[in-house]
Z-matrix of the N, CA and C atoms (Angstrom, degrees):
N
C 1 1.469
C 2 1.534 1 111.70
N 3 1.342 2 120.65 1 -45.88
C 4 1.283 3 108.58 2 178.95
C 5 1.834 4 94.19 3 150.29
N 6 1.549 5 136.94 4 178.90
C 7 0.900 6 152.09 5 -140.69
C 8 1.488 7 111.72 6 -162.63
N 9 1.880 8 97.82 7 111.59
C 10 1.596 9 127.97 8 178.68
C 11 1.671 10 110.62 9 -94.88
N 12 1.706 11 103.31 10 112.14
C 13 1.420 12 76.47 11 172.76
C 14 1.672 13 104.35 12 -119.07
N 15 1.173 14 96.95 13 143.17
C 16 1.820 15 116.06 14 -171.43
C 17 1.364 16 101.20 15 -100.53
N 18 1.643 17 112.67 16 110.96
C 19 1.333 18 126.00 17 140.69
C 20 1.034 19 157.05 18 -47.35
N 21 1.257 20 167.85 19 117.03
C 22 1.798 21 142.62 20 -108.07
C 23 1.661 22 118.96 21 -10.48
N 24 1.573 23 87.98 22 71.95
C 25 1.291 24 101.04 23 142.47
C 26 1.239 25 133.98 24 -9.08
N 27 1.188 26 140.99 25 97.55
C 28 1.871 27 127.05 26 149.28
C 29 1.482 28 117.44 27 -144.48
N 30 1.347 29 109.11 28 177.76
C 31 1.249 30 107.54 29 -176.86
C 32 1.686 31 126.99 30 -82.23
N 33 1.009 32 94.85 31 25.97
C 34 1.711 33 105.60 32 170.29
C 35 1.377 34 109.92 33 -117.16
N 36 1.509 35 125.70 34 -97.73
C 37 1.507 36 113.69 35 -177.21
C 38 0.918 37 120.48 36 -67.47
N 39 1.843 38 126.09 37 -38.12
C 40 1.158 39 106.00 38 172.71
C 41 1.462 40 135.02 39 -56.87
N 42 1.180 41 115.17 40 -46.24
C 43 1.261 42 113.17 41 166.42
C 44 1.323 43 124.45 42 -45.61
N 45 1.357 44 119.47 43 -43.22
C 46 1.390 45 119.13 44 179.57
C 47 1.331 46 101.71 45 -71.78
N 48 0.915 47 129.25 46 -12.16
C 49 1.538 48 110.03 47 176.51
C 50 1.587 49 126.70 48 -108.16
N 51 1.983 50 98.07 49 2.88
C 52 1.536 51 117.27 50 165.77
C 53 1.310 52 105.73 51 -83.74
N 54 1.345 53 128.27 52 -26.55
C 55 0.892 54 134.27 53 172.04
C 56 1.540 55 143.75 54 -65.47
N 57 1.792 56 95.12 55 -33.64
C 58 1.762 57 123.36 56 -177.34
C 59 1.557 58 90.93 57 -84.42
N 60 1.418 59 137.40 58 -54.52
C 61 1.339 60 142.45 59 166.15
C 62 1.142 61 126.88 60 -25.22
N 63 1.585 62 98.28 61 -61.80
C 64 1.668 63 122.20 62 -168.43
C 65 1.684 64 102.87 63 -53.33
N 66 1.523 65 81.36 64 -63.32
C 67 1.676 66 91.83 65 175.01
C 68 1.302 67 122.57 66 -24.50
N 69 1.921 68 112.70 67 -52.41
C 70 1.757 69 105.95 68 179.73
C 71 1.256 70 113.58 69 -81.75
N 72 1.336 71 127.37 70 9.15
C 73 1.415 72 117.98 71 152.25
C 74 1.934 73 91.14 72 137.41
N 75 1.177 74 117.56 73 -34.73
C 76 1.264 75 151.09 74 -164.48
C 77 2.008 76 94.11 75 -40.92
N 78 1.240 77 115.19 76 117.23
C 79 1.805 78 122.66 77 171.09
C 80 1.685 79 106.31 78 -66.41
N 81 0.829 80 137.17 79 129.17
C 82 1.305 81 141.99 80 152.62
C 83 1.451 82 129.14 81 -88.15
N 84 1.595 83 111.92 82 133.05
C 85 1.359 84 124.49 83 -179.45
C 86 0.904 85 119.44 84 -108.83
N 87 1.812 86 154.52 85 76.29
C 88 0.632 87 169.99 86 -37.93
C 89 2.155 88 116.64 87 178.77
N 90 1.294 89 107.29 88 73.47
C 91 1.612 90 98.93 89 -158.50
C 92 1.463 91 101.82 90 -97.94
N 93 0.977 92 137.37 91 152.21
C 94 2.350 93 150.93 92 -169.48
C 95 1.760 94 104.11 93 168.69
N 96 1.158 95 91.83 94 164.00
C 97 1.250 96 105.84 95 159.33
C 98 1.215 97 141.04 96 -73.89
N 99 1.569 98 120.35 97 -45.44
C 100 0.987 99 134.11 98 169.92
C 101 2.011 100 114.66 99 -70.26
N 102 1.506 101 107.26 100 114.15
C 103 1.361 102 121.22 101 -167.79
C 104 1.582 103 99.49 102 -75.81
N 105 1.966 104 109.13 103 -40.61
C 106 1.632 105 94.28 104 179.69
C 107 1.800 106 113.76 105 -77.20
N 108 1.279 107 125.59 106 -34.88
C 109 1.362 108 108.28 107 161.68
C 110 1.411 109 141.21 108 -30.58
N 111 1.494 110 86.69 109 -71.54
C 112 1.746 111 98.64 110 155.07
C 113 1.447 112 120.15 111 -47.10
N 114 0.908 113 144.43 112 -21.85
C 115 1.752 114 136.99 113 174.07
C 116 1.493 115 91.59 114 -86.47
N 117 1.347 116 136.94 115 -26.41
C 118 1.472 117 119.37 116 -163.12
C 119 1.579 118 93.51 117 -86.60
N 120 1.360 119 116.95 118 -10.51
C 121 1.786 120 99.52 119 -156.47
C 122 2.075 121 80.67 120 -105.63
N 123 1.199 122 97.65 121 -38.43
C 124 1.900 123 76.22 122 166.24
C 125 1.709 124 133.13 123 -51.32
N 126 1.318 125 102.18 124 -20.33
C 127 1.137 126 122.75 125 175.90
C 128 1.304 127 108.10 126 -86.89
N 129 1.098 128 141.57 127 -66.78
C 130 1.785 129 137.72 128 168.94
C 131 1.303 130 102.56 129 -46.55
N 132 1.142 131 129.91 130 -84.22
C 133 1.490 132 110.01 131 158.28
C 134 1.603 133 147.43 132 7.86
N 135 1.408 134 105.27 133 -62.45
C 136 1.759 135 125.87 134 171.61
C 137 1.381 136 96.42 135 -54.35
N 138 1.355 137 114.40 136 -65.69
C 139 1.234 138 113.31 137 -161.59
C 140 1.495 139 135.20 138 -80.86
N 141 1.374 140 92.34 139 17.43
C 142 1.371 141 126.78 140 163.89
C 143 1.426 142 126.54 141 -111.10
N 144 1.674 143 104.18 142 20.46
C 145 1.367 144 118.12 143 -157.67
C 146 1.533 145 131.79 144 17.52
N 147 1.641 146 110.75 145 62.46
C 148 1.176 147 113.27 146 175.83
C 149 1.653 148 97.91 147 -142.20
N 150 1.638 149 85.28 148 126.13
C 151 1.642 150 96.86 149 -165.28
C 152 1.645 151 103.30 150 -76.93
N 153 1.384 152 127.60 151 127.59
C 154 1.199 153 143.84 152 -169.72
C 155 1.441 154 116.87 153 -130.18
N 156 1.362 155 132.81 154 154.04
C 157 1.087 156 126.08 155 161.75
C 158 1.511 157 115.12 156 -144.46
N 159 1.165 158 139.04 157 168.20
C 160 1.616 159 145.22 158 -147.57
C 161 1.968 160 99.72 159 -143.37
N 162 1.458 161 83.99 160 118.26
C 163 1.973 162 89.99 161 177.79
C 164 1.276 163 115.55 162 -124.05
N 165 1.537 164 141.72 163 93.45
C 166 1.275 165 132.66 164 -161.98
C 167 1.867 166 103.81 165 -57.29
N 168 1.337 167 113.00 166 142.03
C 169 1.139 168 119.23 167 143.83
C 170 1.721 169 117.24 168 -172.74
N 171 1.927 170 109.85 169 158.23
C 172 1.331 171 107.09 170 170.51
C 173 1.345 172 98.71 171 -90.37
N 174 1.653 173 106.40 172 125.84
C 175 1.378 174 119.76 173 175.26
C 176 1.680 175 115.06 174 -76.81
N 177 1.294 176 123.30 175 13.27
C 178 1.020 177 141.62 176 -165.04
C 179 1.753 178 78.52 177 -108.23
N 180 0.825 179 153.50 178 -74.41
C 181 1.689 180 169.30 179 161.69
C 182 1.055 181 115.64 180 -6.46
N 183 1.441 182 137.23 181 67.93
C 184 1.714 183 107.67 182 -169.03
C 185 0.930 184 105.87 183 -62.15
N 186 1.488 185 154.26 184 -69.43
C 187 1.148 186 144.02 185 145.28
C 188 1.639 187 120.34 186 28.70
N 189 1.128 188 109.02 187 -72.11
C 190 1.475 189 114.02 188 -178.75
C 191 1.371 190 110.90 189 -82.29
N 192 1.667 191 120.34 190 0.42
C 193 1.232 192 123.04 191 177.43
C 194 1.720 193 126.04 192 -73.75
N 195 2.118 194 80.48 193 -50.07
C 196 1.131 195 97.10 194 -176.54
C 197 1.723 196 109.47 195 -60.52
N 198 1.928 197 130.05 196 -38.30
C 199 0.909 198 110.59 197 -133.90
C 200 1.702 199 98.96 198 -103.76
N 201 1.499 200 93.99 199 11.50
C 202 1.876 201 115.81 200 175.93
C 203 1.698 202 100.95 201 -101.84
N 204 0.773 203 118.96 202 -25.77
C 205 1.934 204 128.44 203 152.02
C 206 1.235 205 108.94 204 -62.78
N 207 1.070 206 139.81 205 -45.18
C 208 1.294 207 104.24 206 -146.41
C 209 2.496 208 86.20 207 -115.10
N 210 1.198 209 93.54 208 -18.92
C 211 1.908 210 95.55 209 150.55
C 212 0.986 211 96.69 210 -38.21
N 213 1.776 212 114.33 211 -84.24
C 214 1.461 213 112.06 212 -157.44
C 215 1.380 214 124.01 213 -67.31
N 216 1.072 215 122.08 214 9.63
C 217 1.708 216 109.57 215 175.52
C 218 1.788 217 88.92 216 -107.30
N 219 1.464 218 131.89 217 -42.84
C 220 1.148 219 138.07 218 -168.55
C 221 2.180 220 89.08 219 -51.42
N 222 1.097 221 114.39 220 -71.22
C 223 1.659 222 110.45 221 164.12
C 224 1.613 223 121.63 222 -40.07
N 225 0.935 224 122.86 223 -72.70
C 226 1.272 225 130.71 224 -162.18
C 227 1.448 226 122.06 225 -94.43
N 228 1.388 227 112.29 226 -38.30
C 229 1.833 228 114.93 227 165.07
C 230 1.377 229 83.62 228 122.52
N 231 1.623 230 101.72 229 -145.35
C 232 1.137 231 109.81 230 161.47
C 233 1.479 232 152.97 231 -57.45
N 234 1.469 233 136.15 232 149.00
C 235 1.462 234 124.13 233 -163.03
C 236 1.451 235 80.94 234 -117.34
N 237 1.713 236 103.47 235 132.82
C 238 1.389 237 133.41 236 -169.99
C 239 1.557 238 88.72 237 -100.82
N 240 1.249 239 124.51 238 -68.27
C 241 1.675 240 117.94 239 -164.00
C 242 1.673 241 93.08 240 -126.69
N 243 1.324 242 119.56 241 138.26
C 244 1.511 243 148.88 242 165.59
C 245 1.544 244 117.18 243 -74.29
N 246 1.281 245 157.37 244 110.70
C 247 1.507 246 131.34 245 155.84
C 248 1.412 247 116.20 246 -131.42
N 249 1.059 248 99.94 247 143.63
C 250 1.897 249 103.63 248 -154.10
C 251 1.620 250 81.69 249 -128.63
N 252 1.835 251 105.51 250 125.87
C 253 1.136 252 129.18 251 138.93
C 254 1.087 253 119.79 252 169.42
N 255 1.658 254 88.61 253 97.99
C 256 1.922 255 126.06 254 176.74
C 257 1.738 256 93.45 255 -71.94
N 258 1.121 257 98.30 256 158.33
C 259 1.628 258 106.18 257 153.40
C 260 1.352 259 117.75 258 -166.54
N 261 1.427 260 114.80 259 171.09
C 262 1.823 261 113.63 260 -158.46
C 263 1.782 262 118.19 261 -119.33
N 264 1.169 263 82.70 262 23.90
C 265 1.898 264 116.46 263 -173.01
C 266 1.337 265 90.03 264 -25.24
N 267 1.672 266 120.21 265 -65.78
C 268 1.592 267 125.54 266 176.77
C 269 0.972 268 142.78 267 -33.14
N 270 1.841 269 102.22 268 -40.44
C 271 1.759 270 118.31 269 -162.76
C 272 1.913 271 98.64 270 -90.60
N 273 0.829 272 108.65 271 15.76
C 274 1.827 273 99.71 272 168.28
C 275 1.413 274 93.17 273 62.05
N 276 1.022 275 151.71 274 42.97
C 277 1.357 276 146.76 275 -171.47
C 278 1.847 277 98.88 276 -107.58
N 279 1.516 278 123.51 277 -28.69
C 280 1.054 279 116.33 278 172.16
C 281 1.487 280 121.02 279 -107.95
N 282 0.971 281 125.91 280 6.16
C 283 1.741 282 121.76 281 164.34
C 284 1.407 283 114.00 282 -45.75
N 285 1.413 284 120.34 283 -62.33
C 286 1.819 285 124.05 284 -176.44
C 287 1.590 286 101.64 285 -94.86
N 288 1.028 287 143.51 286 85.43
C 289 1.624 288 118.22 287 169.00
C 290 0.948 289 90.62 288 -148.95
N 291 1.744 290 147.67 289 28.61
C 292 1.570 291 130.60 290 134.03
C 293 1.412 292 104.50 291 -20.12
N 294 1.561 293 115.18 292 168.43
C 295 1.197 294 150.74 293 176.62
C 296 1.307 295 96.02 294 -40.18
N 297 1.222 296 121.27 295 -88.02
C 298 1.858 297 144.31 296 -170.69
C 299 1.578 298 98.60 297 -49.86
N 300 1.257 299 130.07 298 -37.30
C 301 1.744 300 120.39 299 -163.18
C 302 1.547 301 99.48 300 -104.98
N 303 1.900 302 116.63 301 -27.00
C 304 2.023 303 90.52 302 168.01
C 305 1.745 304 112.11 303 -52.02
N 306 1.524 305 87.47 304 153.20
C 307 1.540 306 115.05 305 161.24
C 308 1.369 307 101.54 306 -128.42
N 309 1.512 308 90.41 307 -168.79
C 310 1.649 309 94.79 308 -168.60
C 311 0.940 310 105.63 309 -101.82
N 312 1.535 311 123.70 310 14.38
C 313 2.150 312 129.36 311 179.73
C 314 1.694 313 71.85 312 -90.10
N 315 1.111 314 134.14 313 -51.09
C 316 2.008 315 143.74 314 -130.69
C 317 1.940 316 80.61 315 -70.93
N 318 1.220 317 97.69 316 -56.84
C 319 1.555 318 93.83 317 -140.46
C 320 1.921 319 98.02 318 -90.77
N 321 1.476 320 92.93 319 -14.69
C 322 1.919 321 103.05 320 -177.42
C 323 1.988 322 96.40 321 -68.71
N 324 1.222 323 100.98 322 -47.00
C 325 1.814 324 111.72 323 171.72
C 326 1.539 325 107.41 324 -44.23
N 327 1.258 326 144.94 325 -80.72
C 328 1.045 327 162.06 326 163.60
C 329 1.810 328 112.61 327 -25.36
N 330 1.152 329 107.70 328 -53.95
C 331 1.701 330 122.34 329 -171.17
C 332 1.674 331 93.16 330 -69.69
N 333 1.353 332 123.08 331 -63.30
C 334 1.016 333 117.54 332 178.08
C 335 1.528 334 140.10 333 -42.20
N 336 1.467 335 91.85 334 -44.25
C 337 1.934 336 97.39 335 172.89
C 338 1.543 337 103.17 336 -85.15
N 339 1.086 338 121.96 337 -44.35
C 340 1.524 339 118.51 338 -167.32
C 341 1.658 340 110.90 339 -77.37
N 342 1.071 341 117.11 340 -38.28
C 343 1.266 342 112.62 341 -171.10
C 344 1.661 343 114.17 342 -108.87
N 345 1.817 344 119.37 343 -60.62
C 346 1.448 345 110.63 344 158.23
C 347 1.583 346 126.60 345 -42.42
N 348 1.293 347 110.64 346 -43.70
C 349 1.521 348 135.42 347 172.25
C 350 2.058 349 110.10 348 -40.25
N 351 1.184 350 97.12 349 -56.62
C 352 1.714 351 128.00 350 -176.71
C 353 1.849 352 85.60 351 -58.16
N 354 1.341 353 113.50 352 -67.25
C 355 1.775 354 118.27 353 -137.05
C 356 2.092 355 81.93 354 -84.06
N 357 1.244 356 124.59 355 -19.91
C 358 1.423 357 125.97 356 169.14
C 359 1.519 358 106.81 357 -58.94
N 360 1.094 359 130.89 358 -53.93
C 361 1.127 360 147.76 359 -140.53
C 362 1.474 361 97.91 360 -107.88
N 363 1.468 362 151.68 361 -62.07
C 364 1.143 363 149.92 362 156.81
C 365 1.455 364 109.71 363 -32.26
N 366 1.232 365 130.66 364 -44.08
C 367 1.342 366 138.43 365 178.21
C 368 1.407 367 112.48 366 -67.16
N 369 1.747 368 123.43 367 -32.51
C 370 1.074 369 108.79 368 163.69
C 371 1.554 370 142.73 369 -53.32
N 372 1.744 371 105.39 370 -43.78
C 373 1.342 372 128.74 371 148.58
C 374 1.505 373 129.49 372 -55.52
N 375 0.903 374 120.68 373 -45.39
C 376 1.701 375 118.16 374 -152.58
C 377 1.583 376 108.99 375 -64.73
N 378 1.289 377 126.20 376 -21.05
C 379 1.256 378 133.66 377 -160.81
C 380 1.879 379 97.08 378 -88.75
N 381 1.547 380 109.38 379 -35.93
C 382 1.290 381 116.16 380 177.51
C 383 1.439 382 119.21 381 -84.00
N 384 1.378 383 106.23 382 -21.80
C 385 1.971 384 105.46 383 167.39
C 386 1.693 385 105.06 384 -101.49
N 387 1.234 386 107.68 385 5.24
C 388 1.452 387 86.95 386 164.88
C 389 1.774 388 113.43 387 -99.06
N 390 1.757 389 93.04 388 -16.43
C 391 2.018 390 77.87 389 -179.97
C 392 1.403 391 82.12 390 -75.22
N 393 1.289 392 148.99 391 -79.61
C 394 1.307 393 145.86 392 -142.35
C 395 1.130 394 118.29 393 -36.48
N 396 1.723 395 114.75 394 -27.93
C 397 1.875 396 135.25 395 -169.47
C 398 1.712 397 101.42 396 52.62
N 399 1.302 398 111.87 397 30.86
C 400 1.531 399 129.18 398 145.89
C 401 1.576 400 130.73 399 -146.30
N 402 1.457 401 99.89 400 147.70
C 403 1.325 402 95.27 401 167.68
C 404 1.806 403 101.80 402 173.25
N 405 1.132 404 120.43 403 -175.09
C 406 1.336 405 111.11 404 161.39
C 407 1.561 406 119.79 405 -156.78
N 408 1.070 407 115.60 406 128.11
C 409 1.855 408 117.32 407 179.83
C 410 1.414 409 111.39 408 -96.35
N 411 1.142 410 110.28 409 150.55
C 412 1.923 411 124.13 410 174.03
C 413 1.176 412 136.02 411 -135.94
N 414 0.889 413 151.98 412 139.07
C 415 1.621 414 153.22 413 -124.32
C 416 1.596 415 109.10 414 169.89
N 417 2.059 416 85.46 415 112.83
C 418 1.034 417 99.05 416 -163.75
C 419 1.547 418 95.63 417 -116.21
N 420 1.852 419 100.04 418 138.34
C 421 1.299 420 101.07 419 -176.55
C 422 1.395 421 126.19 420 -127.00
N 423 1.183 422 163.58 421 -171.42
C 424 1.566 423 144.32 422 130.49
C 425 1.552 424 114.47 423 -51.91
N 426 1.412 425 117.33 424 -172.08
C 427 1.292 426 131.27 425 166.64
C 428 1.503 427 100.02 426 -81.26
N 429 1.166 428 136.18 427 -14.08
C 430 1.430 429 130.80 428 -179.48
C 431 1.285 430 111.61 429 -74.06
N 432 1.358 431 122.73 430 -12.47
C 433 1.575 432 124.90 431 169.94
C 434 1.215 433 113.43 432 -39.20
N 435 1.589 434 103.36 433 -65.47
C 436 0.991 435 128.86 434 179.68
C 437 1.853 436 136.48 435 -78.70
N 438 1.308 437 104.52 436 -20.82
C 439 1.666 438 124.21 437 -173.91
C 440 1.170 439 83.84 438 -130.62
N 441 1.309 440 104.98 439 126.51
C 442 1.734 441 111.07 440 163.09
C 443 1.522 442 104.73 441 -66.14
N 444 1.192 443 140.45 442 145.41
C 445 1.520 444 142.01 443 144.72
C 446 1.425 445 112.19 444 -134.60
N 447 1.760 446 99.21 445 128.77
C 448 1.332 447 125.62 446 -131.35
C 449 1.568 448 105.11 447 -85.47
N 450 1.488 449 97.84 448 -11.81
C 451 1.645 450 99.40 449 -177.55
C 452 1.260 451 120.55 450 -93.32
N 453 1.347 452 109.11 451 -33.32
C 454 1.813 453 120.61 452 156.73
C 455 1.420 454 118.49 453 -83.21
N 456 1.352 455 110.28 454 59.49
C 457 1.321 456 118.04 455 -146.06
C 458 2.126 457 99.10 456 -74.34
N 459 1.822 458 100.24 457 -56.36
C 460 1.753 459 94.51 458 158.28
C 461 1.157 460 149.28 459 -43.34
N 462 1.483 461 100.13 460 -27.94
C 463 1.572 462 109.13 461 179.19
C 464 1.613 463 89.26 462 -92.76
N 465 1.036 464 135.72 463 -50.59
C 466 1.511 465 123.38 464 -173.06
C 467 1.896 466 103.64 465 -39.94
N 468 1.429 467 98.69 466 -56.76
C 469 1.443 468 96.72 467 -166.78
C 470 1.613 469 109.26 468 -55.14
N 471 1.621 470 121.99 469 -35.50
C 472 1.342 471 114.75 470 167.96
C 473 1.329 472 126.31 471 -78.69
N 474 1.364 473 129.48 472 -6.84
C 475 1.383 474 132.33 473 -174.65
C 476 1.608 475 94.56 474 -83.97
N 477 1.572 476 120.43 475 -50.07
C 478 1.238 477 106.32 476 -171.64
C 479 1.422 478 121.99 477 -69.12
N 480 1.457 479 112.63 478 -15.93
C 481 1.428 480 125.93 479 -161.91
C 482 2.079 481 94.57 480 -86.16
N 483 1.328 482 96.77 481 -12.03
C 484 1.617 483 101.26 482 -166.32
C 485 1.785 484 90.88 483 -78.60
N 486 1.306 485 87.60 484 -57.47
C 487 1.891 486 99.14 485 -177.51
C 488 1.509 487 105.79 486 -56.23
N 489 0.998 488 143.14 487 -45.15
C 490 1.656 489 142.79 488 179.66
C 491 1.585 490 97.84 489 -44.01
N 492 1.196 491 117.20 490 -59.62
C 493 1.310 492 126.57 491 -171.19
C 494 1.430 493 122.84 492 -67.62
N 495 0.874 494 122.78 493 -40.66
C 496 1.912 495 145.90 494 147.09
C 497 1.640 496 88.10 495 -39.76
N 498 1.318 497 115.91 496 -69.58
C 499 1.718 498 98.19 497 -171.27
C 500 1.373 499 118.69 498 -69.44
N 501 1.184 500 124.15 499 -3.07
C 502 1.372 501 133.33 500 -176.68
C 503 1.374 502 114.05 501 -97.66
N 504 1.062 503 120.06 502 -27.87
C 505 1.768 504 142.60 503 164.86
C 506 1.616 505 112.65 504 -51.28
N 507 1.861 506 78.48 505 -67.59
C 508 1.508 507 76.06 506 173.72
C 509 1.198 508 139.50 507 -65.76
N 510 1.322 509 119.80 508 -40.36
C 511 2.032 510 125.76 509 160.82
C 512 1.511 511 99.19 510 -30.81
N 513 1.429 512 120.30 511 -63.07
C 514 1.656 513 103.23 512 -162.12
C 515 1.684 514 115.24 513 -90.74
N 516 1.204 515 104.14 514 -11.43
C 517 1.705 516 104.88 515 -168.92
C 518 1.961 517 102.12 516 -91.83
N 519 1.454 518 108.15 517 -24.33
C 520 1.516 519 98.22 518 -174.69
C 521 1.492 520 112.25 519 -74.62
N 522 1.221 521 136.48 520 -42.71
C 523 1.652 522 129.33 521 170.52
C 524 1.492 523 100.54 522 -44.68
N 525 1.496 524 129.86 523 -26.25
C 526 1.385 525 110.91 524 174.04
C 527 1.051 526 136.40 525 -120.44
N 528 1.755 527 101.76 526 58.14
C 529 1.243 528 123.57 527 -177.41
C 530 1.655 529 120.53 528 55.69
N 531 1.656 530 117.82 529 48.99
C 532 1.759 531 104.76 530 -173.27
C 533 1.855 532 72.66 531 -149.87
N 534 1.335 533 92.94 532 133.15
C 535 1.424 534 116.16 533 159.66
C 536 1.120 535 131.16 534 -70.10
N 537 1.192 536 138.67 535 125.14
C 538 1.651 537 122.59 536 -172.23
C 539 1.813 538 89.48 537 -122.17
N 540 1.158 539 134.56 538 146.58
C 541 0.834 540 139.89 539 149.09
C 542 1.689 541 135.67 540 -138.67
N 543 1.201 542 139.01 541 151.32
C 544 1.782 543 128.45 542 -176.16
C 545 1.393 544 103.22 543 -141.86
N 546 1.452 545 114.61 544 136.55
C 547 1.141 546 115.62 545 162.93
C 548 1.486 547 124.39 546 -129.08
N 549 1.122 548 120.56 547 144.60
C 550 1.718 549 132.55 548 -168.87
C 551 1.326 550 100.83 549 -105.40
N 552 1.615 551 90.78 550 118.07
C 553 1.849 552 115.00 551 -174.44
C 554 1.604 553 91.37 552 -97.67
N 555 1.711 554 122.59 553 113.58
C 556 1.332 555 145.23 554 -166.43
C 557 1.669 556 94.14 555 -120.94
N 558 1.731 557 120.55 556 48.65
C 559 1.589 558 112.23 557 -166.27
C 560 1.486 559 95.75 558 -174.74
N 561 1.082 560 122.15 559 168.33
C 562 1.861 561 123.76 560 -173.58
C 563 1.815 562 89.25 561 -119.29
N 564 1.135 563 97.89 562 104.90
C 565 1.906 564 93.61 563 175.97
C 566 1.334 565 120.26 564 -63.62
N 567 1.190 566 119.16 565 148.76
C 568 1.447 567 119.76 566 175.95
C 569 1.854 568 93.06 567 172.09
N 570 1.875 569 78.36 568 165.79
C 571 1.660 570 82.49 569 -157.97
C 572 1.423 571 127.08 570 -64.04
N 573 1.126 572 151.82 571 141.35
C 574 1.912 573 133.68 572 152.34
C 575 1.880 574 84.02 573 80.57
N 576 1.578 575 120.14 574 46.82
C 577 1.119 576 111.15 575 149.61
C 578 1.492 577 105.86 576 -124.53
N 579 1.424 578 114.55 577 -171.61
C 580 1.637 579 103.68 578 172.06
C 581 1.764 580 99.82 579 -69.84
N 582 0.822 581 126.26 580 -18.91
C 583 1.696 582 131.60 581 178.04
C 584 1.871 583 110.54 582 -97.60
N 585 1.408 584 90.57 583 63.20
C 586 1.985 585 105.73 584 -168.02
C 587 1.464 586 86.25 585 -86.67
N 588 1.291 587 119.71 586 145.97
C 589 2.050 588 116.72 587 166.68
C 590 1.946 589 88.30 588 -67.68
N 591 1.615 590 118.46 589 -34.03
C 592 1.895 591 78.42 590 176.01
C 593 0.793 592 147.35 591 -45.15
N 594 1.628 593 107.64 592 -43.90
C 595 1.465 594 142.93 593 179.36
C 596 1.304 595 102.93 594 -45.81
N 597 1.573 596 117.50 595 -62.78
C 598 1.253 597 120.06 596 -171.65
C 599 1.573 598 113.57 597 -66.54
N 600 1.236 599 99.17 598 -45.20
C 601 1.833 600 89.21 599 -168.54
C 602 1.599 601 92.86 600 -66.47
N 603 1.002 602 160.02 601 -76.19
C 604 1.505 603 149.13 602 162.72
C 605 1.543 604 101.38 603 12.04
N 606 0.712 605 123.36 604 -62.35
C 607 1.699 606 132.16 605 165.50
C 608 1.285 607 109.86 606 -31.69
N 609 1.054 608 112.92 607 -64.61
C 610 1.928 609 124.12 608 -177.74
C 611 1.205 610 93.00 609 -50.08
N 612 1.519 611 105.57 610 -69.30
C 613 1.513 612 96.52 611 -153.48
C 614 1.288 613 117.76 612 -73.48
N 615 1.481 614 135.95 613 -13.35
C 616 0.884 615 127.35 614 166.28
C 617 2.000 616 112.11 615 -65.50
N 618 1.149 617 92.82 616 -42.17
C 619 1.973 618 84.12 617 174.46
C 620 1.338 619 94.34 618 -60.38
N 621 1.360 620 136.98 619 -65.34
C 622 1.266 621 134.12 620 -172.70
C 623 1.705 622 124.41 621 -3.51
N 624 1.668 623 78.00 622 -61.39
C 625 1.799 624 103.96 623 -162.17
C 626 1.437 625 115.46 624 -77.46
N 627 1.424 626 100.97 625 -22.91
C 628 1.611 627 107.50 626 -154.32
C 629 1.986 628 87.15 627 -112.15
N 630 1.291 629 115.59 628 -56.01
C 631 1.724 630 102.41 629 -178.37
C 632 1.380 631 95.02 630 82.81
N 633 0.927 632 146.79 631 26.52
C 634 1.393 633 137.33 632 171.86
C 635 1.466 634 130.20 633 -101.34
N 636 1.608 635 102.68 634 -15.13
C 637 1.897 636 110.50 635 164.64
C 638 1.549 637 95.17 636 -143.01
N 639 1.554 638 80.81 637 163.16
C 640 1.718 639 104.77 638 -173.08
C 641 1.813 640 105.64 639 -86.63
N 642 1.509 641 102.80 640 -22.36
C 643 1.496 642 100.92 641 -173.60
C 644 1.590 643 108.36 642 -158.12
N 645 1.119 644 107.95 643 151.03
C 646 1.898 645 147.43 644 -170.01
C 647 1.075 646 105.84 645 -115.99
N 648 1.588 647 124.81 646 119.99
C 649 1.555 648 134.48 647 150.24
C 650 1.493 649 107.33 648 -68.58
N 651 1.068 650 131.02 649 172.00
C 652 1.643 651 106.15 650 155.16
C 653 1.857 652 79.55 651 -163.78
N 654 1.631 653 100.50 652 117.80
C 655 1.259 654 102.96 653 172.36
C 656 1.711 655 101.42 654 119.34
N 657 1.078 656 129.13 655 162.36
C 658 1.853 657 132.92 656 -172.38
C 659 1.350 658 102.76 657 -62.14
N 660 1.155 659 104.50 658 164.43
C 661 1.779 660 94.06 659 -162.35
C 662 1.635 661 86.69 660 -140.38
């Protein structure tokens, strides 16, 4: 079928959505930081007969973007669908970043992976789904894209700045045949809740398949 490659890797959406892919036949390329994670999810994966592969990089890096891009096409060929959503849950970057406590290290951290990170990574593709006049990109965000919330005040400013750009994609990339789509996760994922990564990647693929909106709430709004 063709080849999804998923950007910050983990074992919640991403997986669920190597998984919703895999299923239509679709190879997965697999991009995070962590090199031993990534070998474990090639392995859950295999044995789900869906051929996958794992490329370390900081998507914050263009540098390390480009040279985990151009792995994965050197493996896999072409990238049929794009989906970007790294996040920094780990790096303590969101404990203090209300309104009053960002700085510009708080919110430069955040802007960089989520949003420079995004326009690195879209740029790798776009030149190859536009000769094809297919392809599709994804962008995954919080509800803060959209609702400011005042305590994640950095990541708000990059989640929305992620979605601006997703809408800006799409104006010029849809007359030439490339899907842009984003959706805002309004839910804490985890497994066998109403917020399952199945549930969600079902989501993708249904925008996927159908192309009919630019954006997905997913969760009370």
């Amino acid at each position: 079928m063709g080849t999804i490659a998923i950007v910050g890797m983990g074992p919640l959406l991403g997986l669920g959505l190597a998984k919703r892919f895999g299923r239509e036949g679709y190879k997965v390329a697999m991009v995070a930081r962590n090199a031993v994670a990534l070998r474990g999810f090639e392995a859950q994966l295999k044995d789900l007969g869906i051929e996958a592969a794992g490329f370390v990089a900081d998507v914050s890096d263009p540098a390390q973007v480009a040279s985990a891009f151009a792995a994965v096409r050197e493996r896999f060929g072409a990238i049929d669908v794009l989906e970007f959503s790294p996040t920094n849950w780990n790096k303590g970057s969101y404990e203090s970043t209300n309104a009053l406590a960002t700085t510009v290290e708080s919110a430069k951290f955040d802007f960089d992976l989520l949003v420079l990170g995004a326009i690195a990574c879209a740029r790798e593709v776009i030149p190859g789904m536009i000769a094809r006049n297919n392809g599709a990109i994804f962008f995954a965000t919080g509800y803060s894209a959209i609702h400011p919330i005042p305590f994640i005040t950095s990541l708000c400013i990059a989640n929305s700045g992620l979605r601006g750009y997703a809408y800006c994609l799409h104006e010029e990339l849809a007359p030439k045949g490339v899907y842009v789509g984003t959706v805002s996760i309004n839910a804490f994922i985890a497994d066998g809740t109403a917020a399952d990564p199945v549930t969600i990647a079902d989501v993708f693929w249904d925008m996927y398949t159908k192309r009919n909106r630019i954006e997905e709430v997913f969760g009370p709004i």
